[in-house]
N, CA and C atoms as a LAMMPS dump frame, in Angstrom:
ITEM: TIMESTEP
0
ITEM: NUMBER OF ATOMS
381
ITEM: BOX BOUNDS ff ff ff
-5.0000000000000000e+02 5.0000000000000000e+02
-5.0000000000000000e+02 5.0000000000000000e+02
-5.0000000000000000e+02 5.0000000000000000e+02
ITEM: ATOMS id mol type element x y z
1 1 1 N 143.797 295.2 -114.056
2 1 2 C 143.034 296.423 -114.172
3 1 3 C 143.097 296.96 -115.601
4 2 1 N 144.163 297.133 -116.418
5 2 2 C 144.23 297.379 -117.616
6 2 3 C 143.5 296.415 -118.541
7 3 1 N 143.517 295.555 -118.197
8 3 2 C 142.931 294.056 -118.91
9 3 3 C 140.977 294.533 -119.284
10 4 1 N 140.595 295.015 -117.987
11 4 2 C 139.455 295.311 -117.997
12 4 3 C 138.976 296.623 -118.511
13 5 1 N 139.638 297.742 -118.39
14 5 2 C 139.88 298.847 -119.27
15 5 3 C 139.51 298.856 -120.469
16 6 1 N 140.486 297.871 -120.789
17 6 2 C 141.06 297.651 -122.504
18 6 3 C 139.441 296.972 -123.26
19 7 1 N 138.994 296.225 -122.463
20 7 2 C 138.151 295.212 -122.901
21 7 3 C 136.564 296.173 -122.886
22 8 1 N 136.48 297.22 -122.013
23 8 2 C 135.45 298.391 -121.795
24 8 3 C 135.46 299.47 -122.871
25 9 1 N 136.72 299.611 -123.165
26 9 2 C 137.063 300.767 -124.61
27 9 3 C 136.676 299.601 -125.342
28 10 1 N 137.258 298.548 -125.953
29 10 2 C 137.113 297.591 -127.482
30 10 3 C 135.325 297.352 -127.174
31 11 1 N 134.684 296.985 -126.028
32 11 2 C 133.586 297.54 -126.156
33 11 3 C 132.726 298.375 -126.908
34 12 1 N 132.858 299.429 -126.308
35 12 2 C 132.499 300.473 -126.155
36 12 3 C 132.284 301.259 -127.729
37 13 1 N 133.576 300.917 -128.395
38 13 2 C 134.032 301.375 -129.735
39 13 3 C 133.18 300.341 -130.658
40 14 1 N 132.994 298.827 -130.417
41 14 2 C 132.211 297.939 -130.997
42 14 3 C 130.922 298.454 -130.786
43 15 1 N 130.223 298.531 -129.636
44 15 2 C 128.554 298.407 -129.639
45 15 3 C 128.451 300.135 -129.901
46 16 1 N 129.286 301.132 -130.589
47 16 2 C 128.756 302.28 -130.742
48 16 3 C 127.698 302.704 -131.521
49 17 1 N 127.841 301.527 -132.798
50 17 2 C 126.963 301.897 -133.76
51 17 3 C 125.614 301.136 -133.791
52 18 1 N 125.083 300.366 -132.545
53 18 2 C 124.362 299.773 -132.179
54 18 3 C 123.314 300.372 -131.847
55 19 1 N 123.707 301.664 -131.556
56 19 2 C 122.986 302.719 -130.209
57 19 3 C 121.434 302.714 -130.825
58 20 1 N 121.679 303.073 -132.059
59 20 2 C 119.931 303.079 -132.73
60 20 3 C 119.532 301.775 -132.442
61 21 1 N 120.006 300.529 -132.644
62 21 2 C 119.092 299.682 -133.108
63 21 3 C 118.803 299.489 -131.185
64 22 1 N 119.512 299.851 -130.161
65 22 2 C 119.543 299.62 -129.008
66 22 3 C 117.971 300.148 -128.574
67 23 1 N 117.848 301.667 -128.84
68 23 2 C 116.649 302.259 -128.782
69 23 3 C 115.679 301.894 -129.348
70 24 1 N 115.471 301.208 -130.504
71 24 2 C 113.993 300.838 -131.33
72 24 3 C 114.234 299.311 -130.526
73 25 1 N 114.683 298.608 -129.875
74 25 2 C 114.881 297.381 -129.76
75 25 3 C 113.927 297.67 -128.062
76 26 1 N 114.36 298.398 -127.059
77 26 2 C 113.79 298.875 -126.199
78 26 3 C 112.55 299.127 -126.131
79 27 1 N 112.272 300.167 -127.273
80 27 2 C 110.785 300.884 -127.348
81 27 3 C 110.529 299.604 -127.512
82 28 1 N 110.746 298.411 -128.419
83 28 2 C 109.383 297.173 -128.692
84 28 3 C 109.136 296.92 -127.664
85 29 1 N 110.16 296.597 -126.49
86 29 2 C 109.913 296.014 -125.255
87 29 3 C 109.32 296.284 -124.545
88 30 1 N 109.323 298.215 -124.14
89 30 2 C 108.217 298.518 -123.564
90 30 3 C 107.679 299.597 -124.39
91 31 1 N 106.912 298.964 -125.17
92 31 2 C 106.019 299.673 -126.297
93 31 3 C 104.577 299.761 -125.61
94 32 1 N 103.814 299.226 -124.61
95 32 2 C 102.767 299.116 -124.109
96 32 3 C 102.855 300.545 -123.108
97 33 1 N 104.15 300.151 -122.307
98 33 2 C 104.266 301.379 -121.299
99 33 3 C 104.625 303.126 -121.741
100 34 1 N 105.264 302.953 -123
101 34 2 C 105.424 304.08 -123.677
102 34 3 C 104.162 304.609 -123.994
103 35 1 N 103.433 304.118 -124.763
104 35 2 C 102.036 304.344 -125.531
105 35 3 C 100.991 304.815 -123.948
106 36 1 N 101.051 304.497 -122.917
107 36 2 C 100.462 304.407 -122.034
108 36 3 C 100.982 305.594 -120.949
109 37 1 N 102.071 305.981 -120.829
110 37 2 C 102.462 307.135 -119.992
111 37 3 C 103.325 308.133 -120.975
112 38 1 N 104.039 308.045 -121.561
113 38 2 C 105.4 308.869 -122.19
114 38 3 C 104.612 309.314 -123.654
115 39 1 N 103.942 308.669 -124.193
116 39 2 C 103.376 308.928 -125.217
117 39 3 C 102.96 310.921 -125.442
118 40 1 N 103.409 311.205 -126.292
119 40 2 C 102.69 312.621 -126.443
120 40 3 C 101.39 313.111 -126.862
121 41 1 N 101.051 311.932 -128.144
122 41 2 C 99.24 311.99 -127.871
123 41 3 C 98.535 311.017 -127.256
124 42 1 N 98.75 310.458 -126.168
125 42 2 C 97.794 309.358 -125.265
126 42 3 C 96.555 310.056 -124.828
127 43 1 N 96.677 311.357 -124.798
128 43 2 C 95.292 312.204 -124.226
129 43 3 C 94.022 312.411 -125.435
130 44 1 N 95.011 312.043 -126.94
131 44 2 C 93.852 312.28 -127.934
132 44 3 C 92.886 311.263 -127.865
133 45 1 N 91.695 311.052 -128.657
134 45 2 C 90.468 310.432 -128.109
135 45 3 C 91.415 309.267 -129.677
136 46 1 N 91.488 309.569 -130.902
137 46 2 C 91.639 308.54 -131.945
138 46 3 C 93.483 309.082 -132.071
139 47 1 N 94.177 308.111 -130.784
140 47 2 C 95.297 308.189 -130.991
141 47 3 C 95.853 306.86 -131.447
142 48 1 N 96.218 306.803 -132.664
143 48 2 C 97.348 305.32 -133.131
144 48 3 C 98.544 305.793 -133.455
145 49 1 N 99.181 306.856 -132.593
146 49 2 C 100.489 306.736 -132.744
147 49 3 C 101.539 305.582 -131.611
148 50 1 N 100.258 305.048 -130.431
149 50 2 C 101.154 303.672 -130.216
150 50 3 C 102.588 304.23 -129.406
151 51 1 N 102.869 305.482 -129.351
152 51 2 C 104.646 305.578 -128.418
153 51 3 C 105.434 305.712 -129.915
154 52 1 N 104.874 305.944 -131.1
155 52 2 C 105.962 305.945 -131.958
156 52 3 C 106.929 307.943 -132.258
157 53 1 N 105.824 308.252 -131.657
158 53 2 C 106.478 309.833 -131.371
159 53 3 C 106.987 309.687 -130.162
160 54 1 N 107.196 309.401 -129.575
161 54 2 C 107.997 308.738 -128.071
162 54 3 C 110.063 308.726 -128.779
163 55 1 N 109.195 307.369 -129.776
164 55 2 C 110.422 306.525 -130.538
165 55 3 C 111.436 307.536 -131.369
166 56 1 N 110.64 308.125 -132.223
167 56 2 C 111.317 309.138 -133.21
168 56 3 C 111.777 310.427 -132.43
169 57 1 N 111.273 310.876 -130.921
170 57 2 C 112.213 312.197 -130.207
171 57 3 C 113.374 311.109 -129.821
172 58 1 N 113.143 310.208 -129.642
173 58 2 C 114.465 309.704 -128.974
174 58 3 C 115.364 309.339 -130.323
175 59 1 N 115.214 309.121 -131.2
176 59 2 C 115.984 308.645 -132.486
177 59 3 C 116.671 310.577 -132.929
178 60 1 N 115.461 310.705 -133.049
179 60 2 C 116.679 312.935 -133.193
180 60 3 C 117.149 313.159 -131.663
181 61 1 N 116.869 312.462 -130.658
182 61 2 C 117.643 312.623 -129.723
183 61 3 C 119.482 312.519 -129.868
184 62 1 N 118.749 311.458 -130.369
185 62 2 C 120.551 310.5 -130.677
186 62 3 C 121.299 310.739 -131.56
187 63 1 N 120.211 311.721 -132.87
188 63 2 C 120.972 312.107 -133.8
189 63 3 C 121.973 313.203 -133.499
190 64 1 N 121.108 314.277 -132.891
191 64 2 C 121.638 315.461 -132.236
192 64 3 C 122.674 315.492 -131.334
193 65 1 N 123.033 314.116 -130.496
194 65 2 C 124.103 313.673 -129.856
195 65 3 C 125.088 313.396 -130.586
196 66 1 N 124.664 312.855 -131.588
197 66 2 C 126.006 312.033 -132.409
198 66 3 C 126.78 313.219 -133.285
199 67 1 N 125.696 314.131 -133.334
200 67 2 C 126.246 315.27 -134.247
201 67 3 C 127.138 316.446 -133.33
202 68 1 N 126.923 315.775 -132.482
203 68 2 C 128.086 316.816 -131.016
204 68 3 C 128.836 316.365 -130.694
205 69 1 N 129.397 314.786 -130.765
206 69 2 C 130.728 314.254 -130.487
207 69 3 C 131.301 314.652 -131.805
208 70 1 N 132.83 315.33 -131.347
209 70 2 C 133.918 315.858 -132.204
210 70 3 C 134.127 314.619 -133.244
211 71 1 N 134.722 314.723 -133.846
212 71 2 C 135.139 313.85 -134.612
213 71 3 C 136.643 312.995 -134.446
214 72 1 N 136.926 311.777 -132.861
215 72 2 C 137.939 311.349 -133.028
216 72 3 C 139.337 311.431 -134.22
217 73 1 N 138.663 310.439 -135.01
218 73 2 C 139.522 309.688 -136.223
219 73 3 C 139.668 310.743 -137.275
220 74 1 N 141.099 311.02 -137.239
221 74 2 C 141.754 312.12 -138.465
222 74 3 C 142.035 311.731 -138.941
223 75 1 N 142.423 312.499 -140.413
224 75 2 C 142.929 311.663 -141.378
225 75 3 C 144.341 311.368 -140.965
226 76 1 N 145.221 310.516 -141.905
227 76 2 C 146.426 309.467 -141.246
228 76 3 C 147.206 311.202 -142.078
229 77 1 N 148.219 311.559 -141.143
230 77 2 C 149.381 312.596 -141.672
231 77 3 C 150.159 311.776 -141.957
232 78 1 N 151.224 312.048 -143.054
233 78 2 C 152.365 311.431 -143.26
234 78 3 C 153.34 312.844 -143.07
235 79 1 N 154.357 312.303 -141.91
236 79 2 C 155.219 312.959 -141.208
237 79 3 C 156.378 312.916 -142.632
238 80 1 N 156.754 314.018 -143
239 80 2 C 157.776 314.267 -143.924
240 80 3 C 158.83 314.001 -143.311
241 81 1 N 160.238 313.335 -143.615
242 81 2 C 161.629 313.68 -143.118
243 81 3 C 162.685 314.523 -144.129
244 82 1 N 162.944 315.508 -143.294
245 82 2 C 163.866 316.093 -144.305
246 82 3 C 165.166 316.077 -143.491
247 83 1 N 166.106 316.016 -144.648
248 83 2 C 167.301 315.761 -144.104
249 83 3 C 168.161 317.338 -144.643
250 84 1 N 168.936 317.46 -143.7
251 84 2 C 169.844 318.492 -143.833
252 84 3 C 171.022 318.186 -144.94
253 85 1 N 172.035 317.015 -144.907
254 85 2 C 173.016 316.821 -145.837
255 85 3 C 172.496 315.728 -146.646
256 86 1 N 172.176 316.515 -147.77
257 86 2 C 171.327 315.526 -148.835
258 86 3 C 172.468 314.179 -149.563
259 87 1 N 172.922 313.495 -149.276
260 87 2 C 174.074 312.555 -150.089
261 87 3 C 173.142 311.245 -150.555
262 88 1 N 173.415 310.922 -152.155
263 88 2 C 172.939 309.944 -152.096
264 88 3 C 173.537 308.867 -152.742
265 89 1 N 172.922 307.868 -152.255
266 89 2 C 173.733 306.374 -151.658
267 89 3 C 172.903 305.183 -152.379
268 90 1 N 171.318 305.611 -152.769
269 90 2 C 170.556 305.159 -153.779
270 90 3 C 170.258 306.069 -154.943
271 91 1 N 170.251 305.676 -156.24
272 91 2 C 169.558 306.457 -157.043
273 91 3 C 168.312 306.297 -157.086
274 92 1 N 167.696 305.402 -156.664
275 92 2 C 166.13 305.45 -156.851
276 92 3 C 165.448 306.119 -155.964
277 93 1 N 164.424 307.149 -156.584
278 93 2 C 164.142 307.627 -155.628
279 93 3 C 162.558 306.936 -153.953
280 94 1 N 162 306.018 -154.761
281 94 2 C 161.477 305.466 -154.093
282 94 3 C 162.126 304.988 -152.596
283 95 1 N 163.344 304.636 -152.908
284 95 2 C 164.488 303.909 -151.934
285 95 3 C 164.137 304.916 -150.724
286 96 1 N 164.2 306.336 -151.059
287 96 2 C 164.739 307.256 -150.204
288 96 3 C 162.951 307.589 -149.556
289 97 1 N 161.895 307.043 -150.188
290 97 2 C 160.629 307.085 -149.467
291 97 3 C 160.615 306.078 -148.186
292 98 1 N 161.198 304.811 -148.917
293 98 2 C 160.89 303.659 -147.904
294 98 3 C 162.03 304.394 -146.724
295 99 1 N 162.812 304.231 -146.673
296 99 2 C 164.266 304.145 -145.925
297 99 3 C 164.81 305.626 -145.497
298 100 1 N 164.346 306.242 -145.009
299 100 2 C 164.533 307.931 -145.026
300 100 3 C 166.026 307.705 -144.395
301 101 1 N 166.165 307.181 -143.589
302 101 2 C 167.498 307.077 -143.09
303 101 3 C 168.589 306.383 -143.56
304 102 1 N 169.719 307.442 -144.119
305 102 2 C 170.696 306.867 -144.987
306 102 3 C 171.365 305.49 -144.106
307 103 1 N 171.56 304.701 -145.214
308 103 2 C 172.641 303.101 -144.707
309 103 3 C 173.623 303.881 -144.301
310 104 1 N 174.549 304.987 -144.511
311 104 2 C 175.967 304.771 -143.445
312 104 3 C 175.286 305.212 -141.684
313 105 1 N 174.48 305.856 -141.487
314 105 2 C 174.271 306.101 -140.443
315 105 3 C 173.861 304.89 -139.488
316 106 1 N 173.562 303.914 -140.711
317 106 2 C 172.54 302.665 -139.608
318 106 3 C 173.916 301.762 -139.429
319 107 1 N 174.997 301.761 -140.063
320 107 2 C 175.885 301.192 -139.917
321 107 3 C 177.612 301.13 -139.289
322 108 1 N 177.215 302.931 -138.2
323 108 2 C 178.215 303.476 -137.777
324 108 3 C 178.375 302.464 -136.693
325 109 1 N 177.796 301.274 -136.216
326 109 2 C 178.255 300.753 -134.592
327 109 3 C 178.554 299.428 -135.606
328 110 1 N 179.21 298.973 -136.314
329 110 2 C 179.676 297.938 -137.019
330 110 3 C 181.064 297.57 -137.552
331 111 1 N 181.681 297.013 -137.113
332 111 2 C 182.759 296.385 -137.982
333 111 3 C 182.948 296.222 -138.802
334 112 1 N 183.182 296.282 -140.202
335 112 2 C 183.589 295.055 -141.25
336 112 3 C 184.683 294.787 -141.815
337 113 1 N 185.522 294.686 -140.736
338 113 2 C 187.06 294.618 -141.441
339 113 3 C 187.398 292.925 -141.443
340 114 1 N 186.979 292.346 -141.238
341 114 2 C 187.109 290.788 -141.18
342 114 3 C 186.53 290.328 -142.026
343 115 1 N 185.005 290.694 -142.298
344 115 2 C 184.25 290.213 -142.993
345 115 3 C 184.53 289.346 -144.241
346 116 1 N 184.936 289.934 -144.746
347 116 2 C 185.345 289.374 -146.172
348 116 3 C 186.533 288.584 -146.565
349 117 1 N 186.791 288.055 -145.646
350 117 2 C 188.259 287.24 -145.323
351 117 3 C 187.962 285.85 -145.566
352 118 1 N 186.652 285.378 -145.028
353 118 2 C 186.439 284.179 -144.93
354 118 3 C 185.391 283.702 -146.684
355 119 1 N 185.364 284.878 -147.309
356 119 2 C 184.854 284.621 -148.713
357 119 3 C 185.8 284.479 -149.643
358 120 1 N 186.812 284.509 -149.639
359 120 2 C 187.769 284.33 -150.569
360 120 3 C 188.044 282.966 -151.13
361 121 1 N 188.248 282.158 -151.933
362 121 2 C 188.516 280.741 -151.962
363 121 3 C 190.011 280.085 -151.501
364 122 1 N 190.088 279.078 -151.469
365 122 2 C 191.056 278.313 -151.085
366 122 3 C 192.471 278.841 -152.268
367 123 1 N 193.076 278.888 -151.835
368 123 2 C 194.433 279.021 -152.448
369 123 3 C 195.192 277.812 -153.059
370 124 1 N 194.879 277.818 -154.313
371 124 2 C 195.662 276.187 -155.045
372 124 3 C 196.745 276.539 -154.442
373 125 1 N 197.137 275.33 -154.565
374 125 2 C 199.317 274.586 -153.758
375 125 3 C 199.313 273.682 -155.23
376 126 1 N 200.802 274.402 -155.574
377 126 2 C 201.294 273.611 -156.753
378 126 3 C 202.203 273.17 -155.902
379 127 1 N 202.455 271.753 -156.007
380 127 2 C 203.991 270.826 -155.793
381 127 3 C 204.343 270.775 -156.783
């Protein structure tokens, strides 16, 4: 069920900007039947507007729609972090853009009392 959802929104969001060419693509199709019932001057005696005033209420139709959906997509915020006990652990300050969260905190569930035991070199033996 989500599968199909998902695939109706990525839709949906793809063929949005289609919508015009959807409507002039239509009117060609039934361009005979427009011109023939829907038309606004079909009653004039020397009418060659053909359904194209048909075409253009429906094109400010769509404009006037599009101009009433809110505007989803905001601009991207960048969430500030501020820290209460300022200590620092880099001097650069870039460091402290990437990494807002100081290294001792990321490293309170760690050991390292062994660590460095096994870097030491071999111990010469004089006989």
């Amino acid at each position: 069920m989500k599968k199909f959802v998902s695939i109706g929104l990525i839709l949906a969001v793809l063929l949005q900007p289609f919508y015009r060419l959807w409507i002039v693509v239509t009117f060609q199709i039934n361009q005979d039947f427009i011109a023939a019932t829907l038309c606004e001057e079909r009653n004039t005696p020397e009418n060659d507007c053909q359904g194209h005033c048909y075409l253009c209420k429906r094109l400010h139709q769509a404009d006037e729609r599009e101009k009433q959906i809110p505007i989803l997509v905001k601009l991207a915020e960048a969430v500030l972090y501020v820290q209460e006990n300022h200590t620092e652990w880099l001097p650069s300050p870039i460091w402290h853009w990437l990494f807002p969260i100081p290294l001792q905190t990321l490293f309170l569930h760690y050991n390292f009392l062994g660590v460095y035991d096994f870097l030491d070199p071999p111990e010469a033996t004089v006989c």
